[in-house]
Backbone as CSV, one residue per row, in Angstrom:
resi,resn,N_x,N_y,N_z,CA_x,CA_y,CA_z,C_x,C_y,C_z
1,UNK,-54.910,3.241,19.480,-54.550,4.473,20.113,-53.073,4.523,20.495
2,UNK,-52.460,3.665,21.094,-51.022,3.562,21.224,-50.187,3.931,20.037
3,UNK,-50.568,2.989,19.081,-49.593,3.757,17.494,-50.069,5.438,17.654
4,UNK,-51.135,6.068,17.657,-51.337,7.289,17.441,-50.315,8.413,18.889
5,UNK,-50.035,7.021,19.397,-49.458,7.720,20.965,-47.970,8.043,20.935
6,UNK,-47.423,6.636,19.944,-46.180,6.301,19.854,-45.950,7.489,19.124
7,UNK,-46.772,7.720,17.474,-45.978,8.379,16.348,-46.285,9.981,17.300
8,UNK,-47.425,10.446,17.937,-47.011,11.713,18.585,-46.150,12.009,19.015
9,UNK,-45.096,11.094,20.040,-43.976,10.858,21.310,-43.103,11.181,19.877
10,UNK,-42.755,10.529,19.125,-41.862,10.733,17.929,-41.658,11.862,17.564
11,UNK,-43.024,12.429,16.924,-43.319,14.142,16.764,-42.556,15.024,17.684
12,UNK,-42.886,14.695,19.215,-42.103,15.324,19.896,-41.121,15.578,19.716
13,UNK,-40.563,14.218,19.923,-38.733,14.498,20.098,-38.226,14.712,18.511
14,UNK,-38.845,14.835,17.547,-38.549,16.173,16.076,-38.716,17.168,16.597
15,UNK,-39.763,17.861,17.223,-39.835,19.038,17.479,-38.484,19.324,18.486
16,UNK,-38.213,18.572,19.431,-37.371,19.188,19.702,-35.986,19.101,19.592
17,UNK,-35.302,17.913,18.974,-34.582,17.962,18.352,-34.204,19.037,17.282
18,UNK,-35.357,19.493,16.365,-35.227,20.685,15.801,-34.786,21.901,16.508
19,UNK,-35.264,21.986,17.667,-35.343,23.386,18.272,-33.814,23.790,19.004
20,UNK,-33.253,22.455,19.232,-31.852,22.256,19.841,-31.016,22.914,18.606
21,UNK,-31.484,22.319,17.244,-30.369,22.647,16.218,-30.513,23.832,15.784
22,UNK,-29.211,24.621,15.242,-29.542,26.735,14.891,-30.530,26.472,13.960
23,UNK,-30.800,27.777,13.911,-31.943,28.104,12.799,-31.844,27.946,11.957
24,UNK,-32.499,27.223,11.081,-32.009,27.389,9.493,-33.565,27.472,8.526
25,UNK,-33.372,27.247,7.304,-34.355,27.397,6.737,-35.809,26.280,7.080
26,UNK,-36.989,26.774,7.174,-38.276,25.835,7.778,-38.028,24.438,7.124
27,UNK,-38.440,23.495,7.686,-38.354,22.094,7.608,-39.878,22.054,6.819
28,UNK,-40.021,20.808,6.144,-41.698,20.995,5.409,-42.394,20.695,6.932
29,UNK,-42.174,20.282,7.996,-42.879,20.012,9.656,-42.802,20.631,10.077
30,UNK,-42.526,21.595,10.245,-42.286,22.930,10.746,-43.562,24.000,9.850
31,UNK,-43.394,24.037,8.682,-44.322,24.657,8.037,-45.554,24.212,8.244
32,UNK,-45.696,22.810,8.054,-47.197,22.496,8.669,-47.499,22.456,9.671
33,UNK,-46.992,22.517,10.837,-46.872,22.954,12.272,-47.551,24.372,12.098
34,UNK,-46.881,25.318,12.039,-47.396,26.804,11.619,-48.898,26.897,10.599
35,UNK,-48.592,26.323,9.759,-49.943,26.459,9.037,-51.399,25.564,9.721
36,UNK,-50.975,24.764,10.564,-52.239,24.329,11.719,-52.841,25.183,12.885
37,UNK,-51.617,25.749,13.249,-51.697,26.852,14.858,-52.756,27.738,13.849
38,UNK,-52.255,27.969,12.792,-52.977,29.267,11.750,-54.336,29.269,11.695
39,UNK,-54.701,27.775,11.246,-55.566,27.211,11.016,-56.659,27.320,12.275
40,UNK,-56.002,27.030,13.331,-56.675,26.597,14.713,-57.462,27.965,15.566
41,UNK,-56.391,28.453,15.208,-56.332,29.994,15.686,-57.742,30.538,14.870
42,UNK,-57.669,30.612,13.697,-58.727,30.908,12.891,-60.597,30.405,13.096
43,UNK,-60.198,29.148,13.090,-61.120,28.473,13.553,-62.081,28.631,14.893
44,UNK,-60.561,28.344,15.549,-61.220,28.792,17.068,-61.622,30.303,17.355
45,UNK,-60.838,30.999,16.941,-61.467,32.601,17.177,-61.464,33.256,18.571
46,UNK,-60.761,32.004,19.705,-61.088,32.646,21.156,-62.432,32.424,21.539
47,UNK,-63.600,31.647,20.798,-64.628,31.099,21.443,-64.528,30.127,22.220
48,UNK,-65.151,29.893,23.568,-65.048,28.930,24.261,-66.596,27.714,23.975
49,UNK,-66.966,28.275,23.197,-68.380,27.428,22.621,-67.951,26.515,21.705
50,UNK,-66.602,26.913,20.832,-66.669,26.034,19.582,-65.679,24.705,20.027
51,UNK,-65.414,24.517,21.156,-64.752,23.516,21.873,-65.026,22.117,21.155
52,UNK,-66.248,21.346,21.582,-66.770,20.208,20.715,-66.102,20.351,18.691
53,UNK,-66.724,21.278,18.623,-66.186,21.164,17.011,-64.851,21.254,16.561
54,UNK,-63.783,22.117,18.098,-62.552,22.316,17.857,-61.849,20.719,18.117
55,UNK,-62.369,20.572,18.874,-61.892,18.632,19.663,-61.741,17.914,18.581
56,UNK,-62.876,17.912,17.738,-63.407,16.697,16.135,-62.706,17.286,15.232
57,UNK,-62.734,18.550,14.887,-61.483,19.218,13.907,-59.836,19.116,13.698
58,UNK,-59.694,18.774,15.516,-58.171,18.945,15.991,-58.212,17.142,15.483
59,UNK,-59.113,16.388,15.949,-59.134,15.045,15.968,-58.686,14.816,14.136
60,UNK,-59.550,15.160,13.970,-59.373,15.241,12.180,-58.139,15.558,11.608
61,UNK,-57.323,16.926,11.912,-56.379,16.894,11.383,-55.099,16.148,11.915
62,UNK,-55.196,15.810,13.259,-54.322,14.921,13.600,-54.396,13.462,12.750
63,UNK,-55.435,13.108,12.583,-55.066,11.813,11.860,-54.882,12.067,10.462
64,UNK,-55.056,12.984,9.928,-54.597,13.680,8.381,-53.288,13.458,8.304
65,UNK,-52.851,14.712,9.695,-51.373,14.481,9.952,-50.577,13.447,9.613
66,UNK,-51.210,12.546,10.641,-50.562,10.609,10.960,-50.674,10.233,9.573
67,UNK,-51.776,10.276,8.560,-51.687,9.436,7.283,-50.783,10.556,6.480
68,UNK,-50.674,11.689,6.277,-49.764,12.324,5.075,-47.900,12.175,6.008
69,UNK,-47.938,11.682,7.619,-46.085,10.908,7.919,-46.308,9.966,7.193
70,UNK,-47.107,9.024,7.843,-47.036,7.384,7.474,-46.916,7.276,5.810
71,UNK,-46.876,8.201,5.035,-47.333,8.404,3.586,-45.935,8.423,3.234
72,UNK,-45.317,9.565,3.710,-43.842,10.114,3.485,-42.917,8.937,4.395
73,UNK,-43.219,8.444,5.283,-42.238,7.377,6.243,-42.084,5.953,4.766
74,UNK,-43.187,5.819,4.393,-43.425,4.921,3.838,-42.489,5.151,2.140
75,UNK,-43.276,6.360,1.642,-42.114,6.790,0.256,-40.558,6.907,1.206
76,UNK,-40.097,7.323,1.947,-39.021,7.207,2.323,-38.208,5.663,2.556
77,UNK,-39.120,4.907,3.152,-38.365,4.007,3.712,-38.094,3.013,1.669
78,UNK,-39.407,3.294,0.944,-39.140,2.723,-0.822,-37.425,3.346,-1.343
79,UNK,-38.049,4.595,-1.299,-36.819,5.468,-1.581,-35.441,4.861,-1.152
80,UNK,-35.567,4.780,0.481,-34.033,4.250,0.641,-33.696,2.530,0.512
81,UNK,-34.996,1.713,0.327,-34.488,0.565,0.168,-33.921,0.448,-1.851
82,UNK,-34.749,1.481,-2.582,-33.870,1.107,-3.449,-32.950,2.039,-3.825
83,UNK,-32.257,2.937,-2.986,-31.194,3.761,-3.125,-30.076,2.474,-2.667
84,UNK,-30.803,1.768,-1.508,-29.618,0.589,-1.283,-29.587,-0.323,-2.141
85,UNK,-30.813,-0.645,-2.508,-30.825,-1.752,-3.679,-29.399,-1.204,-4.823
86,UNK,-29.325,0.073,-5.277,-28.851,0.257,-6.840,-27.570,0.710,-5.817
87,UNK,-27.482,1.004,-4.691,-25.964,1.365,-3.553,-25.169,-0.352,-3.524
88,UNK,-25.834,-1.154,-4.058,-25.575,-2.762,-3.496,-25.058,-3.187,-4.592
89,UNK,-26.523,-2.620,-5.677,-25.233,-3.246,-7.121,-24.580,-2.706,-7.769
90,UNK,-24.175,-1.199,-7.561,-22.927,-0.518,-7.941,-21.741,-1.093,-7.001
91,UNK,-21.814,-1.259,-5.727,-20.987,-2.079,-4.762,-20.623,-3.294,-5.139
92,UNK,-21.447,-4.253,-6.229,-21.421,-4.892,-5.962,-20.430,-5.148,-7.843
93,UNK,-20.524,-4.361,-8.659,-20.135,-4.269,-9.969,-18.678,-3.502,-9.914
94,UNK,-18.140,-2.846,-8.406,-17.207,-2.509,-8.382,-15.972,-2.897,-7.689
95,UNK,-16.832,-4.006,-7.058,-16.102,-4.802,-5.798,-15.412,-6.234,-7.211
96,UNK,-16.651,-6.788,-8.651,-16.342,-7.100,-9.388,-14.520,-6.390,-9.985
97,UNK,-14.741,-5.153,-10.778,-13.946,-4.202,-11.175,-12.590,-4.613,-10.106
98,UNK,-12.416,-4.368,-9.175,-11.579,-4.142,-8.601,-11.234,-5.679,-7.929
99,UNK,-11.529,-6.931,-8.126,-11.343,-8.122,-7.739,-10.444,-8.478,-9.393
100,UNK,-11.208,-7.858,-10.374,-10.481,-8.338,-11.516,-8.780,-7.192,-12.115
101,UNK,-9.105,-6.601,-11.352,-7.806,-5.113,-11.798,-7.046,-6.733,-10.215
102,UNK,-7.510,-6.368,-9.219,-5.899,-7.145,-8.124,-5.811,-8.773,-8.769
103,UNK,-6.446,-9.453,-9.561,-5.900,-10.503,-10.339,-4.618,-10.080,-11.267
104,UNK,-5.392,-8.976,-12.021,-4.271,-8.791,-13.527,-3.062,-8.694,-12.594
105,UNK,-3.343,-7.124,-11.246,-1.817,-7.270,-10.489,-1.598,-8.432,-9.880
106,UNK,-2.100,-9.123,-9.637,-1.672,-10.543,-9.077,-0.094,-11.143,-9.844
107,UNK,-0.958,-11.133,-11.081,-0.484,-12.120,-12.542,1.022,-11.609,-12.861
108,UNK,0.886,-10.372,-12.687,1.930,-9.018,-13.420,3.005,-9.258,-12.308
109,UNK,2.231,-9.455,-10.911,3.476,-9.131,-10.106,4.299,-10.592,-9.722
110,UNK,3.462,-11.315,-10.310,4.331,-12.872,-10.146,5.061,-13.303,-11.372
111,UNK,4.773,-12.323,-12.347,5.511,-12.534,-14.097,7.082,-11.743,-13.503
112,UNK,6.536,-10.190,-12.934,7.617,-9.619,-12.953,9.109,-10.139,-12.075
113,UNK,8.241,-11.262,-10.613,8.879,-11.657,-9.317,9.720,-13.197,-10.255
114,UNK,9.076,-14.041,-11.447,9.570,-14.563,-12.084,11.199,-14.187,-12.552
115,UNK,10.902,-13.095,-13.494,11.659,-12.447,-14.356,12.750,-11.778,-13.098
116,UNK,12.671,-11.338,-12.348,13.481,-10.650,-11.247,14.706,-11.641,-10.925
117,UNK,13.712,-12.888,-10.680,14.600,-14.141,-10.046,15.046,-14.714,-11.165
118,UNK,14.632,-15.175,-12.540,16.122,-15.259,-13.566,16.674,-14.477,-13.573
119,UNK,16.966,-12.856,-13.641,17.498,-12.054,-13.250,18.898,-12.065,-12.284
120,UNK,18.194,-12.451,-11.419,19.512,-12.720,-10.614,19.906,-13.414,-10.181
121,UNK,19.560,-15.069,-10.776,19.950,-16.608,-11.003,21.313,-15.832,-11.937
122,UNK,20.872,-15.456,-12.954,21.920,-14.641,-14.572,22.769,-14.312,-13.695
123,UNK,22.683,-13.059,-12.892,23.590,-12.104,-12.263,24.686,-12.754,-11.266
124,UNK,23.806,-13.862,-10.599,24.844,-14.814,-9.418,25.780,-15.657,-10.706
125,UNK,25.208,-16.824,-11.349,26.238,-17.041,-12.228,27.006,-16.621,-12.779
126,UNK,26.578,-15.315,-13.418,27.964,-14.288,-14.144,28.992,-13.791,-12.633
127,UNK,28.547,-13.769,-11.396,29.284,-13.147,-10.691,30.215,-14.376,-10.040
128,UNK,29.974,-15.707,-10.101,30.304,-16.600,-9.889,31.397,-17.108,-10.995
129,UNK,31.153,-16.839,-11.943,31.703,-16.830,-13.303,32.958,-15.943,-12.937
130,UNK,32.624,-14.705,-12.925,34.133,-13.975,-12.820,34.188,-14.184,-11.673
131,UNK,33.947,-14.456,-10.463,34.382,-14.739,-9.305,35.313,-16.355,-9.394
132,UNK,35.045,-16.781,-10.150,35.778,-17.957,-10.723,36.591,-17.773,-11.722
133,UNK,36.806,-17.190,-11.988,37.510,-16.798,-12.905,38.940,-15.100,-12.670
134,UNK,38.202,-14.667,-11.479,39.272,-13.841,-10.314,40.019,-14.955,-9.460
135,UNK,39.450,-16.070,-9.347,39.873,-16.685,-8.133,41.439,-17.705,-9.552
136,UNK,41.019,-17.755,-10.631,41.916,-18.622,-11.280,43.234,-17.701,-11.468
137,UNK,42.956,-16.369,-12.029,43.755,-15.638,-12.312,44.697,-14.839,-11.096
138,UNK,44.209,-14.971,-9.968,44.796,-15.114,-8.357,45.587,-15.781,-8.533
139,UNK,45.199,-17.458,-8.850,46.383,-18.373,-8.949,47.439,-18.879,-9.563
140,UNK,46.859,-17.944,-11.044,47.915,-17.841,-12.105,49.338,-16.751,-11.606
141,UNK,48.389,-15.354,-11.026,49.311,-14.461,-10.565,50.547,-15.433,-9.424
142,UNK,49.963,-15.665,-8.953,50.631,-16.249,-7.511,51.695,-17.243,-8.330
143,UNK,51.135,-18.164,-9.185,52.237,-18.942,-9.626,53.619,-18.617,-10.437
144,UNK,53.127,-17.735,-11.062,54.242,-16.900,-11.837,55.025,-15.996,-10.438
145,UNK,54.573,-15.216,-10.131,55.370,-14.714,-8.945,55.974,-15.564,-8.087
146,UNK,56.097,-17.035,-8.104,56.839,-17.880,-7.156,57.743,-18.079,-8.194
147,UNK,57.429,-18.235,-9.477,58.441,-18.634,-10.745,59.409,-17.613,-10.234
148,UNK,59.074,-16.180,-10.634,60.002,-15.330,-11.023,60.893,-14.860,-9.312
149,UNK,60.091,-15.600,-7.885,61.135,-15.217,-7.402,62.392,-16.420,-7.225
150,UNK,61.587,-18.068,-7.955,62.682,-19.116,-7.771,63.725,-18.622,-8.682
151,UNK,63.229,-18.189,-10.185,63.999,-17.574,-11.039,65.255,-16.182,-10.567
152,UNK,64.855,-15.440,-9.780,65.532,-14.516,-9.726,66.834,-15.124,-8.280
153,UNK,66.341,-16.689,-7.291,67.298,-17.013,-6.924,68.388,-17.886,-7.514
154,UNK,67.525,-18.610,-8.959,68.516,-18.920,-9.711,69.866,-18.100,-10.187
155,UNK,68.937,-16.980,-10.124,69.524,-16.032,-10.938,70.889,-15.585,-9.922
156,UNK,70.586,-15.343,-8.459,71.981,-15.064,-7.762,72.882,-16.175,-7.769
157,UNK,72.387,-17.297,-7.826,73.417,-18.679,-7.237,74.272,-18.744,-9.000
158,UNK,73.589,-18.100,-9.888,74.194,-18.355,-11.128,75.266,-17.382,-10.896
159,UNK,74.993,-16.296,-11.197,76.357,-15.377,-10.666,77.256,-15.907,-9.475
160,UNK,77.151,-16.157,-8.679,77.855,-17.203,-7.726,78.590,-17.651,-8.648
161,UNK,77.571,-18.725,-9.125,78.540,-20.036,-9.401,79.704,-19.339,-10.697
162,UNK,79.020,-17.939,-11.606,80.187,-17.386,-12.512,81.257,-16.743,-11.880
163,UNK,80.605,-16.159,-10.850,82.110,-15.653,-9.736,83.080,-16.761,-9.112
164,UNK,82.156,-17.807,-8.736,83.560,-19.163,-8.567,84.018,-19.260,-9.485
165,UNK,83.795,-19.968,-10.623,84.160,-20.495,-11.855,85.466,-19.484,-11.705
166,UNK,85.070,-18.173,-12.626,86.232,-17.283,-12.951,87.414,-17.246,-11.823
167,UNK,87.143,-17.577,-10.691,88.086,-17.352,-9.410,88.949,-18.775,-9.648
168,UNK,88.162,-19.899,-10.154,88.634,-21.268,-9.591,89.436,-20.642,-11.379
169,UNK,89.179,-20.071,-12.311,89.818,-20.081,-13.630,91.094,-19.473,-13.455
170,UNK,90.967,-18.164,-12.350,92.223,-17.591,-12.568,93.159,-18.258,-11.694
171,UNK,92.965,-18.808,-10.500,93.453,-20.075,-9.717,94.047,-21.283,-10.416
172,UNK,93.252,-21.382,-11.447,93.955,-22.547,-12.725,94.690,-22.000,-13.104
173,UNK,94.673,-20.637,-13.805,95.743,-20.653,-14.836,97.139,-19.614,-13.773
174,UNK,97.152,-19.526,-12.661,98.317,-19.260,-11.841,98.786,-20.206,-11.381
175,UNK,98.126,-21.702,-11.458,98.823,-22.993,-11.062,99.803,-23.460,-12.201
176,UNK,99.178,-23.087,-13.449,99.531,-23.471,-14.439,100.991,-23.100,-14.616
177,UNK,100.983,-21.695,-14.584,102.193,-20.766,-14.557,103.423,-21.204,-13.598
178,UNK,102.865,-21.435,-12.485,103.969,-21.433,-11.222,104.325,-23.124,-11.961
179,UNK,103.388,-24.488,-12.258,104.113,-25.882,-12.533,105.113,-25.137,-13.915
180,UNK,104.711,-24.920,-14.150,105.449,-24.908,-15.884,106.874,-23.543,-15.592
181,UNK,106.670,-22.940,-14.411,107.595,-22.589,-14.090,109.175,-23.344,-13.540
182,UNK,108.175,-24.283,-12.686,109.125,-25.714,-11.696,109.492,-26.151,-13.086
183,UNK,108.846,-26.769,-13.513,109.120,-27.682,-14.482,110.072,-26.585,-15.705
184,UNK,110.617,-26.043,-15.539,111.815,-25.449,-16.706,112.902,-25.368,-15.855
């Protein structure tokens, strides 16, 4: 009697859970709800004599009731264990799928992180390269520019030394003049 007590208490709170939510189109419990009152109504007629037979009738279809839930609780609860069953191994064939797609990217992105880093192993050496090779030609510049400014002080002390010369020349040859003058 308790199970028959429990699944009524249940009934209830459908019924009214239903009644909370807007109207919408009849529920199949709802329809058989209505088609019992129909039933009852019919039956009973407003006699107060047919009481006993209404009691065993009501008794009757209540446990009709209880076996055509327990019928549907039961296809339901099949229903959803293998909606999960075939929910588990599509989950479970895609969780496959997608374990083998983040390998390939695994693979791809450590080929490409490879290739990146010779990349710019290449790029540092070549920049090291002409950076070695800016740094030589710095020192080539620099050396020639000390040439050409020792050169260009050669270059005044040479004129110098042609401006003495010619001075100490014409100094010679007016010494020359004035002895060879004495001397006649």
């Amino acid at each position: 009697m308790s199970s028959l007590y429990t699944r009524s208490k249940e009934f209830t709170r459908n019924r009214k859970s239903q009644s909370d939510s807007p109207p919408a189109s009849p529920s199949p419990t709802a329809k058989t709800l209505r088609h019992e009152r129909l039933s009852r109504l019919e039956s009973g007629g407003g006699n107060p004599t047919t009481s006993d037979s209404y009691g065993a009738s009501a008794r009757a279809r209540r446990e009709a009731r209880e076996a055509r839930l327990a019928s549907l609780t039961s296809r339901v609860e099949e229903d959803s264990n293998r909606d999960y069953k075939k929910l588990y191994e599509s989950a479970l064939t895609e969780n496959q799928k997608l374990k083998t797609k983040l390998q390939e990217a695994q693979l791809e992105l450590a080929d490409i992180k490879s290739k990146l880093e010779k990349m710019a192993q290449q790029k540092q050496e070549k920049t090291s390269d002409r950076s070695s090779m800016l740094e030589m030609e710095k020192r080539e510049r620099r050396a020639l520019e000390r040439k050409m400014s020792e050169m260009e002080e050669e270059m005044k002390v040479l004129t110098e030394l042609k401006s003495d010369n010619q001075r100490l020349k014409d100094e010679n040859g007016a010494l020359i003049r004035v002895i060879s003058k004495l001397s006649k």
